[in-house]
Kinemage of the C-alpha trace (Angstrom):
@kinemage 1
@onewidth
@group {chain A} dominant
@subgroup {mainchain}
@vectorlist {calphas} color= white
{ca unk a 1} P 12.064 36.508 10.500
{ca unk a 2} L 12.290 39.444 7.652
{ca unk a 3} L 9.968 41.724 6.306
{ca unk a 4} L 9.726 42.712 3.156
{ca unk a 5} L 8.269 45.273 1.097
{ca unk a 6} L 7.399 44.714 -2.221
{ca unk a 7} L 5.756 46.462 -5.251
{ca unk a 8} L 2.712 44.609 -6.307
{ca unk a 9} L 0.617 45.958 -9.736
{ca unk a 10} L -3.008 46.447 -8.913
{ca unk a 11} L -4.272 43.658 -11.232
{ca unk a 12} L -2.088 41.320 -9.336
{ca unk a 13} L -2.817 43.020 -5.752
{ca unk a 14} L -6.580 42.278 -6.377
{ca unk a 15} L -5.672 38.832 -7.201
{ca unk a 16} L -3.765 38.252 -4.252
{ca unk a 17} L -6.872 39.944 -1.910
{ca unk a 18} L -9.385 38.250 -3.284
{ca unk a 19} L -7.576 34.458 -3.205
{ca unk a 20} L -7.167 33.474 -7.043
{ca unk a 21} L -3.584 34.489 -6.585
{ca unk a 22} L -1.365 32.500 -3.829
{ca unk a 23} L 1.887 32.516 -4.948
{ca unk a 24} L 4.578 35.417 -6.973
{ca unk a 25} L 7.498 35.150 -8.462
{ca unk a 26} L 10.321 37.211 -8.045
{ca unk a 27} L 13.891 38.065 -8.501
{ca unk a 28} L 16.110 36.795 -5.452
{ca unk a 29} L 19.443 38.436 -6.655
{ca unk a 30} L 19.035 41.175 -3.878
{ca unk a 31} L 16.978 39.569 -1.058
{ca unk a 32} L 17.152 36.377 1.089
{ca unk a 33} L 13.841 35.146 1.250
{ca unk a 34} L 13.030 32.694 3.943
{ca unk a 35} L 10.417 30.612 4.506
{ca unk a 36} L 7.967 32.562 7.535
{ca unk a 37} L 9.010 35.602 6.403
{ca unk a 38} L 6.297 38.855 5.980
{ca unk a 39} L 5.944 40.426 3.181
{ca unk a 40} L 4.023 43.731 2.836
{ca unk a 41} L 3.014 44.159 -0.664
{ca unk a 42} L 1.717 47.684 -1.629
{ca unk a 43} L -0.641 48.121 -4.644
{ca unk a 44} L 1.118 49.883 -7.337
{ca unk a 45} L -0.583 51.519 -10.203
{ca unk a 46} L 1.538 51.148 -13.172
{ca unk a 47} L -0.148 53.944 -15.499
{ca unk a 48} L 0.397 56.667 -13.272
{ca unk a 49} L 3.520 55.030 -11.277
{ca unk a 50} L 1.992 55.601 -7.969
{ca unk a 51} L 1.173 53.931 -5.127
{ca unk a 52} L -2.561 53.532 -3.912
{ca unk a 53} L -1.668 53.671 0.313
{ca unk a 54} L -3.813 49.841 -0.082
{ca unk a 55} L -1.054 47.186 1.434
{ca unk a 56} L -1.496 43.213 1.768
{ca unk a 57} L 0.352 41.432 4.615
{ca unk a 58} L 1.502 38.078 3.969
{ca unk a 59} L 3.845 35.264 5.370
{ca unk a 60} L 5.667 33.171 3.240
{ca unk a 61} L 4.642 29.289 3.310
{ca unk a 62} L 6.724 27.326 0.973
{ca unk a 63} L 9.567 28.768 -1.747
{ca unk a 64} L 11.547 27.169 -4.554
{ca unk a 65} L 14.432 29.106 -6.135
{ca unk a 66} L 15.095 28.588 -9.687
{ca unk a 67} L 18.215 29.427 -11.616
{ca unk a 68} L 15.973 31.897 -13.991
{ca unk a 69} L 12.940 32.467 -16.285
{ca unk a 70} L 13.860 29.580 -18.920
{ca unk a 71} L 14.843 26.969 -15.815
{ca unk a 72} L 11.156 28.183 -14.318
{ca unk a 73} L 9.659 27.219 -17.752
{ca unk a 74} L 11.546 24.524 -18.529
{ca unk a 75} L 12.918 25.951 -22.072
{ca unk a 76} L 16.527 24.686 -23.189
{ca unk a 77} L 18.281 27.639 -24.011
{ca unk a 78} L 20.175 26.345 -27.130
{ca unk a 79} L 23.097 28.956 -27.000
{ca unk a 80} L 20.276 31.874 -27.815
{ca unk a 81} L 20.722 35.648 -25.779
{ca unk a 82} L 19.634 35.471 -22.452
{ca unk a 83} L 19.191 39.182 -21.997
{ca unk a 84} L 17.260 39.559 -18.556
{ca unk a 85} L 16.031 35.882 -18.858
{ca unk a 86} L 19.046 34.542 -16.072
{ca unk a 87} L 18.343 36.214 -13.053
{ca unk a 88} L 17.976 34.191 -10.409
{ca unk a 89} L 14.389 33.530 -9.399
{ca unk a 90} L 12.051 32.507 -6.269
{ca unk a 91} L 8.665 31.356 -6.048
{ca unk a 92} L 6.924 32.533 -3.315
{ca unk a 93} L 3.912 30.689 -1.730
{ca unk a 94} L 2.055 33.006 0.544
{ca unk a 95} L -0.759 33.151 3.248
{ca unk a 96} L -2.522 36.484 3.534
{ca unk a 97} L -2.652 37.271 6.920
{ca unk a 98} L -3.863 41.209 6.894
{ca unk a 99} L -5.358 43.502 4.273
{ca unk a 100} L -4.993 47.527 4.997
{ca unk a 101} L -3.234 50.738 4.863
{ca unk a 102} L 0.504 51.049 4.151
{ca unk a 103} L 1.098 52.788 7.038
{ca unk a 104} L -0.111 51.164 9.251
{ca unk a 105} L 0.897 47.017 7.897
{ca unk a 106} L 4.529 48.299 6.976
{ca unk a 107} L 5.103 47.731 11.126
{ca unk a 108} L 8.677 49.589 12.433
{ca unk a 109} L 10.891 46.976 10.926
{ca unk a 110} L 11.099 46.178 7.560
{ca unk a 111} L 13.552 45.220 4.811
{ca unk a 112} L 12.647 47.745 1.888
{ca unk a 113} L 15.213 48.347 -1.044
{ca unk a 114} L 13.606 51.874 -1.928
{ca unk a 115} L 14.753 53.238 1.568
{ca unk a 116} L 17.635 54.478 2.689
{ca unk a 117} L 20.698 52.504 4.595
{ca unk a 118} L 19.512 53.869 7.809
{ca unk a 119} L 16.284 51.855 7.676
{ca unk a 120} L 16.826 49.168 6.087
{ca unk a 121} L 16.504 46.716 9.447
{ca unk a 122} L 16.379 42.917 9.773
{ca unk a 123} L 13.946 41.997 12.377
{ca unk a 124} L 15.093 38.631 14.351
């Protein structure tokens, strides 16, 4: 089992704490997502690009990986630009498990792209 740590804006964060929001989609180009993994999202606030310190733990239930944006929608490309459109893609069905502090949810071992080599540790 991984955990991950992932940016979540606070629109979406108080989605995902209050229940209306039980699944994310997100680029799977860098990570290996499996299915009982954690994930720690932290509540990011866009308009001053910081984060809050609030943190959501959750474990992943179910995921589908899709080839990219227009295979998630079901659009037929037709030969038009792509640009950003291709990346591959994974839904991600989650239970909430914990709500709290950054600090203290992030746990010792973590997967998290924003720090360095040294820390970046697969728990398992």
């Amino acid at each position: 089992m991984t955990r991950h740590v992932l940016k979540l804006w606070t629109d979406q964060f108080d989605a995902m704490q209050s229940g209306a929001k039980r699944a994310d989609v997100r680029r799977c180009d860098d990570r290996n997502f499996l299915r009982g993994d954690e994930v720690v999202y932290r509540d990011y606030t866009a308009g001053n690009a910081k984060y809050s310190g609030r943190a959501l733990l959750a474990r992943i239930t179910h995921l589908t990986r899709v080839a990219g944006y227009l295979d998630l929608f079901g659009v037929e490309n037709r030969g038009r630009p792509t640009d950003g459109l291709s990346h591959p893609l994974v839904v991600l069905s989650v239970e909430l498990l914990e709500v709290g502090e950054y600090e203290r949810l992030r746990g010792t071992v973590i997967v998290d792209p924003a720090a360095p080599a040294s820390k970046k540790v697969r728990r398992g």
